[in-house]
N, C-alpha and C positions, 0 to 999 in steps of 0.2 A: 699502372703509371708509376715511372719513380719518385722518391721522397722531392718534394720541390722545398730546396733549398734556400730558396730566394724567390722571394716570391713580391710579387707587383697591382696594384690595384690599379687598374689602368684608368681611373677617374680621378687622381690624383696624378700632381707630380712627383716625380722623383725624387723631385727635393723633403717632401709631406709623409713616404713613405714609413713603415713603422720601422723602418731598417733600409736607411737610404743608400745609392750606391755612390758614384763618385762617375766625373768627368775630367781627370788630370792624374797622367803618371807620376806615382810616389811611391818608396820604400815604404813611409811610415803611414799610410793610409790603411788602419786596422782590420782585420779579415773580417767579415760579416760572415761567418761560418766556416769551421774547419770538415773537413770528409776524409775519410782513409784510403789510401791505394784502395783499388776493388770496386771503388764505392760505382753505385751510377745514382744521377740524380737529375732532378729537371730546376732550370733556373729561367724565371722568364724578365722580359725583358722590355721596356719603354722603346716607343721612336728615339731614334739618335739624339733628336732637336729636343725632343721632351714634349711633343705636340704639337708644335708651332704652325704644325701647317693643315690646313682643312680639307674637307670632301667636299669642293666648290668648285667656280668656272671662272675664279680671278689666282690671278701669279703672284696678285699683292702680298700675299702671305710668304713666297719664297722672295721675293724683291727686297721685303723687311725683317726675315727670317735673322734672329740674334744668334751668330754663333758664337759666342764665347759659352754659350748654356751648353755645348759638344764637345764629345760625344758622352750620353747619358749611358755609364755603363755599368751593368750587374757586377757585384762583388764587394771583395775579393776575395774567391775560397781559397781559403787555406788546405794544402795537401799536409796532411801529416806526415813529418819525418822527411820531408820535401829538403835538403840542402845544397846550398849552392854546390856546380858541379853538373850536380841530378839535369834526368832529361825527365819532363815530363810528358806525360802518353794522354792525349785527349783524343778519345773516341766521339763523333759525332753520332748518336743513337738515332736522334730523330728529332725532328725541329718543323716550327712553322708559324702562321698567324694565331693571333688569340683565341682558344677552343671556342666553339660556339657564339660567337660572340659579333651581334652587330651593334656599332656604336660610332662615334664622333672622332676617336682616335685613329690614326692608321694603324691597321694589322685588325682590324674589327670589320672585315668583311670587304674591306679593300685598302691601296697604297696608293703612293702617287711617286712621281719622277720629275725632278725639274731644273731648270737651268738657274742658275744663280748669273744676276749681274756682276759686270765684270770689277763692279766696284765692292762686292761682296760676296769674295772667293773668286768670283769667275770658272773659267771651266777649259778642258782640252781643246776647244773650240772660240775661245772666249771673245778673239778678233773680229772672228766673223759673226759671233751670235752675242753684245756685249748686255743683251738685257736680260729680265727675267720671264721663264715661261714655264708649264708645268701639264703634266698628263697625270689625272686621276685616272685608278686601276679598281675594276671589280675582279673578286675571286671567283673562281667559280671550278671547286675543289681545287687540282693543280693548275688549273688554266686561268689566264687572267685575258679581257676586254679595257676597253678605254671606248668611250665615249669623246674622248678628244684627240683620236688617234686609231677613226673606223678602220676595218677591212683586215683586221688584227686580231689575230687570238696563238696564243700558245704556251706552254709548259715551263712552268719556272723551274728553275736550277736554285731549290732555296739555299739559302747560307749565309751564317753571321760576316758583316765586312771586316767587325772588329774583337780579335780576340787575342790575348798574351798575358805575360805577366810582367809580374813588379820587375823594373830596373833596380840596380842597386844605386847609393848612393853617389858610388863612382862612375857609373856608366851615366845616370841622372846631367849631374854634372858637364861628363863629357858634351851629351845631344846638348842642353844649353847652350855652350862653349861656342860647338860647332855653326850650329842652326845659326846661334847669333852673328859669325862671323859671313856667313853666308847674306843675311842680312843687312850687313853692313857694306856691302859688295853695292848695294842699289838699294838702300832703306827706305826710299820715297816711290817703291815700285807697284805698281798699280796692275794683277792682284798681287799681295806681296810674295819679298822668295821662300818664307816662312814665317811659323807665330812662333815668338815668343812665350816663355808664361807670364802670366796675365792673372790677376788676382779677381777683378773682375768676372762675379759668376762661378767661380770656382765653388766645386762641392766636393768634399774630403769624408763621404761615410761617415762613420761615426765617430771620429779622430773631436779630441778636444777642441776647447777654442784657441787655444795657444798654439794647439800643433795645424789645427787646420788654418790656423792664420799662416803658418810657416809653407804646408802644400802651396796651399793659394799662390804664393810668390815664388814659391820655387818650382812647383810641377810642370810636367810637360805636355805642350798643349795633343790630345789625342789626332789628331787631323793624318800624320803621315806614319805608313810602315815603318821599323824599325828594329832594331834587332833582337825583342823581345818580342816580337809577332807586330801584336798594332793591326793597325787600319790597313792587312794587305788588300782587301775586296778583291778575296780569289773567286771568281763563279764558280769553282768546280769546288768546294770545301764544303761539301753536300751529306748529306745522309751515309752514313759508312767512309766516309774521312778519318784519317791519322794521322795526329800531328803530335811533334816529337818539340814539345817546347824546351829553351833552355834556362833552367832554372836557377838565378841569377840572386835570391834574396830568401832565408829561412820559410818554410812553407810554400816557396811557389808564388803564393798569391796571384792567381788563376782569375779575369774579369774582360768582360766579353759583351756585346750587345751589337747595336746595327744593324737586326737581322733585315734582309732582301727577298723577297720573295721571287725575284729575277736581277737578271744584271749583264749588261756585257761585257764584254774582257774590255780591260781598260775604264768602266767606270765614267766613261768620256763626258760626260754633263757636270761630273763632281758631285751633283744632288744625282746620279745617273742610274743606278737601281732603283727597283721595286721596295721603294721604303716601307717598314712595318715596326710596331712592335709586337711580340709573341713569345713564343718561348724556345726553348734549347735544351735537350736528353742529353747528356754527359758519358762518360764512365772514364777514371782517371787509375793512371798506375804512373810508375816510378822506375827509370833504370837506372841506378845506382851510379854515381862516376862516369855517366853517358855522355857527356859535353865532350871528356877529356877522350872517351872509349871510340868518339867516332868523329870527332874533328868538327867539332859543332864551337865555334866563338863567334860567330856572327848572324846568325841564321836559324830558324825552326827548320825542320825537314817535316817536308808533307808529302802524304800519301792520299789520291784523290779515289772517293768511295765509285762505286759500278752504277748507282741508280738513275745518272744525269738521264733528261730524253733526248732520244736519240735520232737527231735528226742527221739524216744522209746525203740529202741535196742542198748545194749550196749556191750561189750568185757569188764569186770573189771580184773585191776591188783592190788593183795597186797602187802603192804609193812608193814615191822616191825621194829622194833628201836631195829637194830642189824645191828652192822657194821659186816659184811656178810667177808670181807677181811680178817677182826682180830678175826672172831667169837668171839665178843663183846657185851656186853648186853646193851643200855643205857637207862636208868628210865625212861618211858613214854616218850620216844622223837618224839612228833609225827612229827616235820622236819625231823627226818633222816627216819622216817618211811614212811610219803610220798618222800623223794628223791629215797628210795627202789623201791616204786609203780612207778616211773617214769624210774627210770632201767630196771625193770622188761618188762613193755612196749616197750621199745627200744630192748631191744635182743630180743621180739617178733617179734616187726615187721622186724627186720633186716632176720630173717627167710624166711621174704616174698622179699627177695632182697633189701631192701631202706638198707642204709649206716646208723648206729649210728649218724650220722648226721644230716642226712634227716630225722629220725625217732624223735630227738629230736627237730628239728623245724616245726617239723608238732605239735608236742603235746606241744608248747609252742603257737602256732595259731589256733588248731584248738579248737570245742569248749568242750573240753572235761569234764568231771565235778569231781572235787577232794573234797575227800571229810574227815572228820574225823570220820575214824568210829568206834574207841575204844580208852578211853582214862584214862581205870578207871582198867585197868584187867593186871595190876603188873606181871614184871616188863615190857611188851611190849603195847606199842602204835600199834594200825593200823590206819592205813591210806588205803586208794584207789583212783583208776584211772580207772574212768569210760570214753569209747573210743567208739562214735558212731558208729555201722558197717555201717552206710549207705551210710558216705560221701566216703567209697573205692568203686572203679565198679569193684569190684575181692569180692570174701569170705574172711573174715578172721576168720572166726571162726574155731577154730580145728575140725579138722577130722580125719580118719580114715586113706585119702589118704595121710594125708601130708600137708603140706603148698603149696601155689601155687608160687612159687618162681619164678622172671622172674629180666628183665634188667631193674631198676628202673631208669636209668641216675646217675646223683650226682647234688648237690649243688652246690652254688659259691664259690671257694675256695679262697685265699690269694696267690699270687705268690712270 
């Protein structure tokens, strides 16, 4: 096993840890460990929320879920000799739930998936679905069940949602600037069009009290992708991944958590993977002048590992950039055309008895593949939603007879 660099006692908070991590991007948020080009190591890592949510049969817990306490993230190691410029090389070794380990936390022998109301976060669905709801997940090695979500088994695609490094001061700035101004477009918008920073709950590692009082106000809340990596919740960023970060602030400062034990493209529930926490195998190098050497300013470049499972039959649903309600045309909108293909799916499966609910937290965890598939053929976008048959032990494929409709249970609900 590699040296574990950062290490997590999953009975505590993150906040309690003997080397805490941090939940807000900053330049001066101090490295909790530096490691050398070469190196590999293991870093593990909290639920995103920091625990917040239980192995139970109520949603009250994601209904009232705080997120200014997100995303709880491991770090920041320090690369040595890391300079801006540099690309940094993060190989994903090997990752997953917490070893052996059953307990009260996620990622201790199971996760959960869930909808957040529309008043707190909301979700890619958030009009049609505006409350809270939630499907606990058992492991069972790489396979996961639900018990609020029968008739269901399949192979997760693990991988961290969130991983990058430090902005620099300048770019810091900038995401504020911008975000804010975005904000100010509709600031009373319900779920909003971005978060500000928020001092509130912030946690700054091991930074003083003067500097962590200055993170607090100034950092950047973790929630959205960003040019330094961030929250992209790629599915495929799997076991044998390589990604090509741009290293934007002395050493890199390298920090990561969110891991998923499944997820589907698009993330559509917003709580929409297989939440956990667990750990993460590394191995880090350094290409020299790499930003400048391959046309990298805005972007990590990633290389997706060979281990995903491999599924081959698929159910696809379309969608169009056509508000279908108002019979509406909108110019190549390929979001509303994939939110169509993810409609379209839920009143299918609803056919087979699961609830709009259960149907859209299954296809926010499970691993389905979204995709864009017209974006040039005026005035309509498509989109799709490709939906493995294999993870259901029923058909779903149309027939002749019918759907095979039976008593699906329900989710967790809110009381």
């Amino acid at each position: 096993m590699p040296e574990v660099v950062f290490s997590v006692d999953q009975a505590l908070s993150m906040r309690d840890q003997k080397v805490p991590g941090h939940n807000r991007w900053h330049p001066d948020i101090p490295p909790a460990v530096t490691v050398r080009p070469g190196s590999e190591f293991r870093i593990e890592c909290r639920d995103w929320t920091d625990n917040q949510i239980g192995n139970n049969d109520s949603a009250n817990d994601v209904r009232d879920v705080d997120l200014t306490h997100a995303h709880m993230l491991s770090g920041p190691i320090a690369v040595e000799g890391a300079e801006p410029g540099d690309l940094l090389v993060v190989d994903i070794l090997d990752l997953g739930p917490v070893p052996q380990a059953e307990g009260e936390g996620s990622g201790q022998g199971w996760g959960y998936t869930g909808v957040f109301a529309r008043d707190n976060g909301g979700g890619f669905l958030t009009d049609h679905f505006p409350d809270s709801y939630k499907a606990v997940w058992d492991f069972h090695g790489q396979q996961a069940t639900s018990r609020h979500i029968p008739g269901v088994r399949y192979t997760g695609i693990t991988h961290p949602g969130l991983f990058g490094t430090a902005p620099s001061a300048e770019l810091l700035a900038r995401w504020n600037a911008r975000e804010q101004a975005l904000i100010d477009t509709d600031p009373h918008r319900v779920p909003a069009l971005a978060l500000p920073p928020l001092a509130d709950n912030a946690l700054a590692g091991t930074a003083s009290d003067d500097v962590g009082r200055r993170i607090a106000a100034e950092g950047a809340r973790t929630v959205p992708a960003r040019e330094n990596g961030g929250n992209h919740d790629i599915k495929n960023f799997t076991r044998g991944s390589r990604v090509f970060y741009p290293v934007l602030v002395p050493g890199a400062l390298l920090s990561g958590g969110d891991l998923h034990f499944s997820q589907g493209d698009g993330e559509i529930t917003f709580c929409g993977a297989i939440e956990m926490g667990g750990f993460i195998d590394l191995h880090v190098d350094l290409i020299k002048g790499g930003m400048e050497k391959y046309g990298v300013t805005t972007n990590p470049i990633f290389m997706p590992g060979n281990v995903a499972p491999q599924y081959t039959e698929f159910i696809s649903f379309v969608g169009i950039s056509v508000d279908h309600e108002t019979d509406t045309n909108h110019y190549l909108d390929a979001t509303m055309a994939y939110r169509n293909a993810c409609l379209n799916a839920v009143e299918y499966l609803k056919t087979f008895g699961y609830s709009g609910e259960q149907a859209y937290l299954l296809l926010g965890s499970a691993p389905i593949e979204g995709r864009l598939s017209g974006v040039v053929d005026i005035p309509n976008a498509c989109s799709t939603l490709y939906l493995p048959t294999a993870i259901f032990d029923f058909d779903i494929r149309p027939t002749a007879e019918g759907p095979r409709k039976a008593d699906r249970g329900q989710c967790a609900v809110t009381s």
